[in-house]
N, C-alpha and C positions, 0 to 999 in steps of 0.2 A: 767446565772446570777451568779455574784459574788461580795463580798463586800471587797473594800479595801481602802486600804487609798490614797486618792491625795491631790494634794495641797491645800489649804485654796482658795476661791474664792475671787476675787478684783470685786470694781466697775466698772459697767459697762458703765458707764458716769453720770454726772452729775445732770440726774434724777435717778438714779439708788440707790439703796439701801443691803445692805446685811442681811440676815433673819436668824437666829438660830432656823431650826427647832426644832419642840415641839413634831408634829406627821406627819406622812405621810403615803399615802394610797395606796394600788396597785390596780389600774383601769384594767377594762375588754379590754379595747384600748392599752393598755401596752403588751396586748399580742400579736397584732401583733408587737411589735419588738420582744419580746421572740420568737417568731418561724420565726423572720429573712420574716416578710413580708415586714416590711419597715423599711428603716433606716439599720442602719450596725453595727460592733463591736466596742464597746470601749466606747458607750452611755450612759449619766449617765443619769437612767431612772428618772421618777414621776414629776408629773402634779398636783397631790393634796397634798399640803400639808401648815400648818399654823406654825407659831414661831412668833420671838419677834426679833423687827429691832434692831441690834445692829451698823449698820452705815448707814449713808444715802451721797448721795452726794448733793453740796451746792444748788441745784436747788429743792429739795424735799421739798413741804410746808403742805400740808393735811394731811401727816404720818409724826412721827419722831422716835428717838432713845427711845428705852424703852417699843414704842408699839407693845403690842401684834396685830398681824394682820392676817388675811388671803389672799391669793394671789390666782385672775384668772390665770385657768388655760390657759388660751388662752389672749394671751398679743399684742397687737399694739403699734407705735409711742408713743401715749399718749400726741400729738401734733395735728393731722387732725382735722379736725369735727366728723368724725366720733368716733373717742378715746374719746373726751371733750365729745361726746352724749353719752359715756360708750358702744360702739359699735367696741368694738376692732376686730370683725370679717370685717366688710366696710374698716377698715384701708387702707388710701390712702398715710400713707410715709414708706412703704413697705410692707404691707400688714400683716395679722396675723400674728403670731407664738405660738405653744404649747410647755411651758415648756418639757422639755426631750427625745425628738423626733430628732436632730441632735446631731452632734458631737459637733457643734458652741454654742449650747442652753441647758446647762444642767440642767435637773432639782432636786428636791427637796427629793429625795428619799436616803437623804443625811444629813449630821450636819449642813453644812450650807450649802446657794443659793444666787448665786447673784441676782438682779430681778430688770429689769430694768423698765423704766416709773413708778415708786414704786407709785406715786400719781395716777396712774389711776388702778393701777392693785390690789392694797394693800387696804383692808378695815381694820378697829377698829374692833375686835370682840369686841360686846356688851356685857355689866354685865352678860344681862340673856341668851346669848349664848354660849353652853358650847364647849370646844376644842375638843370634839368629833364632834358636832355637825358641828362648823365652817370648819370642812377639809370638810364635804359635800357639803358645799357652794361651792368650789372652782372648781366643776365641774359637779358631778354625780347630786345631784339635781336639779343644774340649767340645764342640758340637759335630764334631765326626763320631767322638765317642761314644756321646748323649747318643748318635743314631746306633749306635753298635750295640748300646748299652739294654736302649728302650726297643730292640728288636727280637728279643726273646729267644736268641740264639743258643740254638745246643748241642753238643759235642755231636758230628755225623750230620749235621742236618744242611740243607742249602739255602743257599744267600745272594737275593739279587739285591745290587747296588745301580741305583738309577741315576748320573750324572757325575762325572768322574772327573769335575773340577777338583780343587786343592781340598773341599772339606769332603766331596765324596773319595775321594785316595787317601783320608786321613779312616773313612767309614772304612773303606776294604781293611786297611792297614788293621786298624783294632778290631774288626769284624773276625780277624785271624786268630785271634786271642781266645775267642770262645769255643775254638774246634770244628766248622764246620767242612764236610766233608768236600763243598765245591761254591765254590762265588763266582758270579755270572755279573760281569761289569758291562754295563749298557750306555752307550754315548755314541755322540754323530761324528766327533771329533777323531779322525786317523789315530793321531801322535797319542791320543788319551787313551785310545780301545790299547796299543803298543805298550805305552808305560802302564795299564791296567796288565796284562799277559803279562809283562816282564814281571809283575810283582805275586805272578801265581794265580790270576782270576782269568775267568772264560773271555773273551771276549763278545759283546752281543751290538754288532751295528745297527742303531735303530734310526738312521738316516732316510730310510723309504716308510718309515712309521709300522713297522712290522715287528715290534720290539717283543711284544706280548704274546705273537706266536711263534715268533723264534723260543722263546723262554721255554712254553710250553713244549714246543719241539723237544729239548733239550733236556727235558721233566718226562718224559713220555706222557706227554697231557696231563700231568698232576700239579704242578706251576711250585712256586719255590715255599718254603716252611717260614722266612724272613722277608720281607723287603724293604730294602732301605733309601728313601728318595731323599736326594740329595741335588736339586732345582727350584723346586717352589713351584713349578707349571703349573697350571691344570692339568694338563694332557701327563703330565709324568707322574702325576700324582693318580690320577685314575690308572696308567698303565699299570701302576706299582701295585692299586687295590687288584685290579685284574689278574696280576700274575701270579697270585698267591692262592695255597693249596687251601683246601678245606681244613678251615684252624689255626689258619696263617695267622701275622702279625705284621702291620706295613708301619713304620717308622718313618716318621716326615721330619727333617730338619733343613728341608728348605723352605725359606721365609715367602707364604702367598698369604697376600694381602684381601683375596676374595671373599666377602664377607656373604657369595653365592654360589660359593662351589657346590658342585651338582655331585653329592654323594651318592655314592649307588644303594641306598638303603637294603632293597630285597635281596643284594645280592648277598651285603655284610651278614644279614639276619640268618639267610639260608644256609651259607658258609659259615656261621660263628668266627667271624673273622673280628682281630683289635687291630685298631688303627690308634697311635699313639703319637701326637705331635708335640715337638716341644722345643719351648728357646732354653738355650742352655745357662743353667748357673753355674757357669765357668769355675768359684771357687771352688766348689763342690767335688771338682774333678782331678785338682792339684796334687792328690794325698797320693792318685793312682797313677797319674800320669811322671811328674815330676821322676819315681825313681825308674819308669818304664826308658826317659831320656835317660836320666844321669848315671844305667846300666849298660848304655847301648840296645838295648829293645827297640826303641824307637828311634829314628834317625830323622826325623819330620821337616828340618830344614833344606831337604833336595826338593822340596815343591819349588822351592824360588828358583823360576828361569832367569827372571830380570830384577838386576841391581839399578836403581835410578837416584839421582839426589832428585830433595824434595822440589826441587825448581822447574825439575822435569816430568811432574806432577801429570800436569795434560796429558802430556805422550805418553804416560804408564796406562792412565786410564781408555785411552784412545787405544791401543793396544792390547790390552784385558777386552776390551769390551768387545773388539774385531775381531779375538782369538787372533791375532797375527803372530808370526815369528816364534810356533809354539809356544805359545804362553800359559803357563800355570798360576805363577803369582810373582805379585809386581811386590819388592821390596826397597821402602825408601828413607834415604839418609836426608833429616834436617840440615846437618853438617856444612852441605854441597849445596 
């Protein structure tokens, strides 16, 4: 990782718009490009980030110059049906894309970004939403939710969450929303299992790899009704298939790349168990989220341990990625 200077960005066509970041955030998904899993050199990274449109091209009518906005991190045509239904992952005039994941698509971990389909991708931050608050909209929230969402949760029932980084504390958090009687927060990390307990979940340390009979333990051998992985592992993601009761429903919304994950088929079949994964279409989630903040329901911007200007770039990532200095999520000002 290194910060340097390139050329200013142009439109990208005539839905497109240009954004003057404000802040922008380093995602736990950001680090497989840091350790070269996917994607290659030369990538301008970040996917989350908000600023204030300073050009738009002549086809842009729902956002214009001046506003402050925030941008899905996951962007489509912004022409299909599926776009116009705010479903940029269905995109049928080329399929999705994640700001800063190619060399072609750069994203926003930057002064400015260019962003194209600005009218499907760009929303008005609200009065009572604050610029902290709004970079969470643009990804981590809304795929905590997706996992809350796509977990099948019902009023009295229990709920294990597998990785209790910023988007799995964003899962526990909305996982609440649906009633369940107990949620069982699973991580290696001390400070995380602490800040999981403080927010009302069991704590489950699965630092000696004994996470799946702890669960059990805790189910009296019936394992949990949800579960929510929020890693991408292998290994977390099998636990996650593992811990769930006959009938369960395991919810993946961390990004693995395995195109040979070793599913447990007989187990799924014999169990009747769904396994549901999915990247999130961020817009999609605006309608529910937006008045969850601008009520005080949600208060989503205490994941940020560290404030950094964009300069200090390195050291944020170097720091997420070592978990140093309890870190949840690295928040950073172009500005500086």
């Amino acid at each position: 990782m290194s910060v340097e200077n390139v050329p200013d960005p142009t439109l990208l066509g005539a839905d497109s718009a240009i954004i003057a970041v404000e802040r922008t955030a380093i995602c736990g998904s950001d680090l497989h490009l840091y350790h070269g899993e996917i994607g290659g050199q030369g990538i301008h990274l970040g996917h989350e980030f908000v600023g204030t449109i300073v050009e738009t091209g002549p086809d842009v009518r729902r956002v214009k110059k001046g506003d402050r906005v925030l941008v899905s991190a996951v962007v489509g045509c912004g022409h299909c049906d599926p776009c116009l239904a705010r479903d940029p992952v269905l995109c049928t005039g080329g399929g999705p894309r994640v700001f800063g994941t190619t060399l072609e698509f750069h994203g926003g971990q930057a002064e400015f970004c260019a962003v194209p389909a600005a009218d499907s991708c760009c929303l008005a931050i609200p009065d009572n939403v604050s610029l902290e608050q709004s970079v969470l909209l643009t990804d981590i929230l809304p795929t905590g939710y997706t996992g809350a969402m796509n977990a099948n949760i019902k009023p009295g029932s229990t709920v294990a969450v597998f990785g209790l980084g910023p988007v799995g504390v964003f899962a526990l958090q909305t996982a609440m929303l649906y009633g369940p009687s107990r949620i069982l927060a699973i991580d290696r990390v001390p400070e995380r299992l602490a800040r999981a307990a403080a927010l009302g979940a069991e704590p489950i340390d699965a630092s000696d790899g004994q996470a799946v009979a702890r669960i059990l333990d805790a189910t009296k051998g019936r394992g949990v009704d949800s579960a929510i992985e929020a890693v991408g592992a292998d290994a977390t993601i099998t636990d996650a298939i593992l811990s769930v009761a006959a009938g369960g429903t395991i919810s993946v919304i961390g990004v693995n790349m395995n195109m040979e994950f070793p599913y447990p088929m007989p187990l799924a079949f014999m169990k009747r168990l769904t396994l549901k994964a999915a990247l999130v279409s961020v817009p999609a989630t605006w309608d529910h989220l937006v008045p969850l903040i601008a009520n005080g329901k949600l208060q989503p911007e205490e994941v940020f341990t560290h404030r950094l200007p964009l300069s200090q770039a390195a050291d944020g990532y170097r720091i997420f990625d070592k978990r140093e200095d309890g870190v949840l999520k690295v928040l950073l000002d172009p500005s500086e």
